[in-house]
N, C-alpha and C positions, 0 to 999 in steps of 0.2 A: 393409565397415566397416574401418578401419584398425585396424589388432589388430600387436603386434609381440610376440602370443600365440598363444595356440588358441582361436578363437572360441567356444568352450563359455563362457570366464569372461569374466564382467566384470556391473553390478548393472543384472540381469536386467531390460530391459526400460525402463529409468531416464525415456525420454521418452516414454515411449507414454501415459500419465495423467500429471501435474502437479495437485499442491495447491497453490494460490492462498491465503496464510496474510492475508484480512482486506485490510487498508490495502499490504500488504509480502506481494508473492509470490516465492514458492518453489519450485523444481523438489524435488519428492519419487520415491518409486519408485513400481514396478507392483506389484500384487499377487503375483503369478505371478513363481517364480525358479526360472532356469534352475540346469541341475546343476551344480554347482559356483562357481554365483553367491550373491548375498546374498538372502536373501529379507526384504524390506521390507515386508511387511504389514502387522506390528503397529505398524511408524512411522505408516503411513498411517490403519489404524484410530484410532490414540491423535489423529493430529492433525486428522481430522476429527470426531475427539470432542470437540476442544477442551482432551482432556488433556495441556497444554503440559509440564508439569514433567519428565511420563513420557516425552513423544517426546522433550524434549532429552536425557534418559539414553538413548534408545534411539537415536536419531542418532548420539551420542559412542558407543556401544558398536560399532555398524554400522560408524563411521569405524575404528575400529582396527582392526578384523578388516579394510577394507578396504585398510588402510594398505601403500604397496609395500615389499620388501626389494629393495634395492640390488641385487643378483644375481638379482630374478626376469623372469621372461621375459613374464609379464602386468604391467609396469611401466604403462606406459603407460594402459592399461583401467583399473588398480586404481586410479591417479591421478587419473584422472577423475572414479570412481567414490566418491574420497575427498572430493575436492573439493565436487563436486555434494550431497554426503553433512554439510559443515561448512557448505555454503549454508543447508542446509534448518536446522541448527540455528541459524543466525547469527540467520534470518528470526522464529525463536521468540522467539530472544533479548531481539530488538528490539521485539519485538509486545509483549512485557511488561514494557520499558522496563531491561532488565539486560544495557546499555552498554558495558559494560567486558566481559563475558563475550561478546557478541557482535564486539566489535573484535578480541579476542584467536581468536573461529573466523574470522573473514574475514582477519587476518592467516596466522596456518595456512595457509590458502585458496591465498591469493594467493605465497605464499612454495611452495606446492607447485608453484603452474600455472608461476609464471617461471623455478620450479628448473631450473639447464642441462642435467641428466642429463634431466630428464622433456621436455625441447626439443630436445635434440638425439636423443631417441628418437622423439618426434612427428615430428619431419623426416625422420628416415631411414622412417618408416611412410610418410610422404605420399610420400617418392621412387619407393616400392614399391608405389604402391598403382594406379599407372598412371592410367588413364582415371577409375578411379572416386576418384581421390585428392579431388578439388575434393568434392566430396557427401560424401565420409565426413570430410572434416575438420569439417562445421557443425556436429556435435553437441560440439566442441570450443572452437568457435568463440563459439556459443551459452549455453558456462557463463561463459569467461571474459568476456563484454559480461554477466551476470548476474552477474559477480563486482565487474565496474568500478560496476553498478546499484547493488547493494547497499552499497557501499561510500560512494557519493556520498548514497545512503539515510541511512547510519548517521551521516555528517554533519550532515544534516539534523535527525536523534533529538541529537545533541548541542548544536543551536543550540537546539532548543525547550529540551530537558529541563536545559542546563546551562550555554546561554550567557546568563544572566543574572548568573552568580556565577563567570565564567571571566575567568583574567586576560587585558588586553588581546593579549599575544603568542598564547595559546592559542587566542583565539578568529581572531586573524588566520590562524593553521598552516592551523586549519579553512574560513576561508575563503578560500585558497590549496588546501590538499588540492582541496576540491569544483571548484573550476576545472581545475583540473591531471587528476581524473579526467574532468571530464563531457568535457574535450578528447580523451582518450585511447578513451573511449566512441563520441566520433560516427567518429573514426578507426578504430575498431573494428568500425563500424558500416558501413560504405562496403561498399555491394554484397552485401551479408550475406540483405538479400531475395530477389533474384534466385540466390544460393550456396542458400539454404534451396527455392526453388521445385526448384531443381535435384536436392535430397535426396531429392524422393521422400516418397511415405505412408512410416510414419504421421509423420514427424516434420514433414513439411509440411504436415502439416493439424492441427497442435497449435496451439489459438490462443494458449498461451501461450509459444511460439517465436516464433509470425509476431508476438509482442507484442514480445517481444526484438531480432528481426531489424531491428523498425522503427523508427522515429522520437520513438514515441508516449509508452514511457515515458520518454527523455530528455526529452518535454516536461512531463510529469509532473512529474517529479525537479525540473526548475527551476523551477516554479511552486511547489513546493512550498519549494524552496529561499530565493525569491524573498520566499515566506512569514514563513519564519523568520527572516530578515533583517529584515522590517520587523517584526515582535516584540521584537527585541532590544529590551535599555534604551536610551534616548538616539533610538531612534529618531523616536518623538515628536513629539522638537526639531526633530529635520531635519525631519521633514513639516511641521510649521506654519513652519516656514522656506521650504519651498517646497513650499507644497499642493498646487497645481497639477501642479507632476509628479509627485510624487508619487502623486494621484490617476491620472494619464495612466496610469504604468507600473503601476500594480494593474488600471485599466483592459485594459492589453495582456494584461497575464498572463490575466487571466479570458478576453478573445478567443481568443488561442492556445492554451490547454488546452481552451476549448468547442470549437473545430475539430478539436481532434483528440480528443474525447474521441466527435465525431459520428465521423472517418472511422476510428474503433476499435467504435463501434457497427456500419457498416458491414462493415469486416472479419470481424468477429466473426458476424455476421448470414450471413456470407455463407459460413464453416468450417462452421456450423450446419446449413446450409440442404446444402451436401455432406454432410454426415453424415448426414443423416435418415434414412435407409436402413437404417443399417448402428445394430439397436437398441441393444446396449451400448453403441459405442463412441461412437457416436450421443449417448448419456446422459452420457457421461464429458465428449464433446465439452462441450457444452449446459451444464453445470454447469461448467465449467471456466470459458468464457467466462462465464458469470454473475458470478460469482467476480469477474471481471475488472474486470468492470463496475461491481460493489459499488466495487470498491477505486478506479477513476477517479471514480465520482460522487461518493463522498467528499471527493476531493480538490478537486475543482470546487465541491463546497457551501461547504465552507470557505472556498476563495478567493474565492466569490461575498460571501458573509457580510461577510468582511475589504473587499470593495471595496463594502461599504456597499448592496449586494443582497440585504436578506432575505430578500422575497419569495421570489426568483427559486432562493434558497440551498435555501428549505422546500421548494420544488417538488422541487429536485435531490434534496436529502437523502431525501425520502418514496418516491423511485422504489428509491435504494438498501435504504431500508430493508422496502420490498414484496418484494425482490431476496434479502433475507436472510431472513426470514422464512418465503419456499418454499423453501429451502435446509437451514437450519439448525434446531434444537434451541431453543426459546428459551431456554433458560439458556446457551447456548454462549457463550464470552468474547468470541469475534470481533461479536457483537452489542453489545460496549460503548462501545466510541469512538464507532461511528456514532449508537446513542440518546445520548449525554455533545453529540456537535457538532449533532443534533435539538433538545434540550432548549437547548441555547445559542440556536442560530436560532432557535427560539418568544422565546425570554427577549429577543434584541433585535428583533422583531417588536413585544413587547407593549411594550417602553419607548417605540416609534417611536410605535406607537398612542397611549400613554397621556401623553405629551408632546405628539402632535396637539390630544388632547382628546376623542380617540375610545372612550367609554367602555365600551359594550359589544365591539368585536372587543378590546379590552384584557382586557375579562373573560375572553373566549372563549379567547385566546392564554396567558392565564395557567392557564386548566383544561389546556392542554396540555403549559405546560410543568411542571405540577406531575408528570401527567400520564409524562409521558418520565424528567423526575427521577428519579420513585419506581421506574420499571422500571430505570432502571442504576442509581439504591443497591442495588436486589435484586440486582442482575448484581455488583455490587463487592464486598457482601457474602459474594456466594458461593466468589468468585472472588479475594476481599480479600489470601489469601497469596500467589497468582501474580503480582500484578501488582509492579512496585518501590516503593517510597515515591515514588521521586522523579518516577513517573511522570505525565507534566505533563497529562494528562486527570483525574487523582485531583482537581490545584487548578481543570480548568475545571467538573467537576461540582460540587465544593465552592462556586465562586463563583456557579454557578447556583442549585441548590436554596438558596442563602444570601435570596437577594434573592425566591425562589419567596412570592406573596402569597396564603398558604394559605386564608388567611379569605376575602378577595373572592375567590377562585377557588370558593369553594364554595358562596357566595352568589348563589341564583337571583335572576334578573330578567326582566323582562318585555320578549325584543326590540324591539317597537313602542316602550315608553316611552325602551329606551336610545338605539334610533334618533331621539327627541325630544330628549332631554336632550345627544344631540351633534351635534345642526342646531343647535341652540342656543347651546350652548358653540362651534362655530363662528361664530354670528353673534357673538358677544361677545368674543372675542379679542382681535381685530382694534382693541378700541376700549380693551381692560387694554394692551395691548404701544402704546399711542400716549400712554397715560396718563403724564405727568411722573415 
């Protein structure tokens, strides 16, 4: 390991387990801290409790204690260890939509990793590190392509949650940043799997490294990106301007993120499948990758939904949310966006239905989304002071349960008869829509 220390310090253990925070993952620490390292426990406890508030204090406490002094000789580890330490807060930050607190730890971040004293320390370790130099550099490698990720992340929390009401130059910075990083990312990226295969257990069989190392979340990032662009105000215009492509490029984005959202099932399947053996780590493995998964399928329902694939959206989303469910707590917060973008997907299911003329799966699609509504109001409520106002899931579940048709959702019927009444109403359509 490149140390331009004594290998006793530095935050003990940092890749051997990763928390996956939801939609936005995170490199957290291990349980177990070595003598004179940090011990990250109660981080890890607090944020797989869901107690956000707690871990971002206990993150910022952990960062200071790890913070380097100019003259010390664990410079290099403790940078690291800082760094990796203001990810995991950034990732909080963002998960509950406080933007501005999270820009200002990825700026810290990144202001640490390019600092010249902490580069020109890193180089003089690699020079010295001989043979084993190329493998001990990936777990450095590794934060900052998770530091360019999150970064181009946090652009993204900025188009949804605040380019509606940014002025036009702000929103361009933004969409100039995001290029300018996702560039700096795939060059980041170049070789980084075959540098990680090289590393060695455990850190090459973390699936949330070999996530890093690859492709995958860069194509994440710009679908999601991709996303939020076509949200913006004015966009609209431009699509009925030209629907066609527009339609095309939603169409692509949904291709490209399902391939690789299979060849990340794959991978993942396959860290797994080496683990098995080995029971904890085994466990840790397994849940890690879950985790993984929640957070790709999410992003895939969405963008299916957007390109006008309900169906296809319910399927994705329902897998995710089977996925969270053996995982997690159900009052846990990371259960909220996913039932808010469920309860969406039912709600334009049952409009497609109920503008077909199809009256019972309209009934049927409205008990669900009543159904999903009422479990994330319970989730919001509980959860109502962590999240931020401005956080743009508060107005999708608002515009859902708004339109939720509480009366006919609880109104039994008789499927044979509704199966009558919409052959029916299909035959007659046809002859209202030709009427003068």
């Amino acid at each position: 390991m490149i140390s331009d220390a004594s290998p006793g310090w530095r935050l003990s253990g940092f890749r051997r387990r990763q928390v996956v925070v939801c939609m936005l993952a995170a490199a957290c620490c291990t349980a177990s801290a070595q003598e004179d390292g940090l011990d990250a426990k109660r981080l890890i406890q607090l944020i797989d409790g869901g107690e956000y508030a707690a871990a971002i204090a206990e993150a910022g406490a952990l960062e200071e204690e790890a913070r380097p002094r100019s003259k010390d000789n664990t410079f290099v580890p403790r940078t690291r260890a800082m760094v990796e330490l203001l990810l995991a807060r950034a990732v909080l930050q963002r998960r509950i939509g406080d933007l501005d607190a999270a820009e200002e730890s990825l700026g810290v971040a990144y202001k640490a990793y390019t600092d010249r004293e902490f580069q020109r320390r890193l180089g003089l370790a690699v020079r010295a590190g001989g043979d084993q130099a190329a493998a001990a550099l990936v777990p450095f490698e590794l934060v900052f392509v998770d530091l360019l990720d999150q970064r181009m992340g946090l652009v993204v929390d900025r188009l949804r949650q605040d380019g509606g009401s940014a002025e036009p130059e702000k929103l361009a910075g933004w969409l100039a940043q995001f290029e300018q990083l996702s560039k700096q990312a795939a060059a980041a990226r170049q070789g980084l799997t075959e540098r990680l295969e090289g590393a060695g257990a455990p850190l090459a069989q973390s699936p949330r490294a070999r996530m890093l190392a690859s492709d995958i979340e860069s194509i994440k990032l710009g679908a999601m990106f991709a996303l939020a662009r076509m949200l913006l105000p004015g966009a609209e215009k431009a699509d009925a301007a030209g629907r066609g492509a527009a339609t095309k490029v939603r169409m692509d984005v949904v291709r490209q993120l399902t391939q690789a959202v299979e060849r990340a099932e794959e991978m993942l399947t396959a860290v797994a499948d080496n683990e098995a053996a080995k029971d904890d780590a085994g466990e840790r493995m397994r849940l890690e990758a879950d985790r993984i998964r929640v957070d790709l399928l999410a992003c895939l329902a969405e963008m299916q939904l957007f390109a006008g694939a309900a169906d296809v959206a319910e399927e994705t989303i329902d897998r995710a949310l089977h996925l969270q469910k053996a995982m997690l707590d159900e009052m846990h917060p990371d259960r909220l966006q996913p039932t808010i973008l469920a309860a969406g997907i039912a709600e334009a299911r049952r409009r497609a239905s109920e503008a077909a003329g199809r009256t019972f799966p309209a009934r049927e699609q409205a008990k669900r989304v009543a159904a999903l509504a009422g479990e994330a109001r319970t989730l919001l409520e509980k959860h109502d002071k962590l999240f931020n106002e401005a956080w743009p899931w508060r107005a999708s579940l608002a515009a859902v349960a708004k339109n939720v048709p509480a009366a006919e959702a609880r109104k039994p019927q008789d499927p044979a008869v509704a199966d009558a009444v919409d052959a029916a109403t299909q035959r007659v359509m046809p002859l209202i829509r030709a009427m003068p």
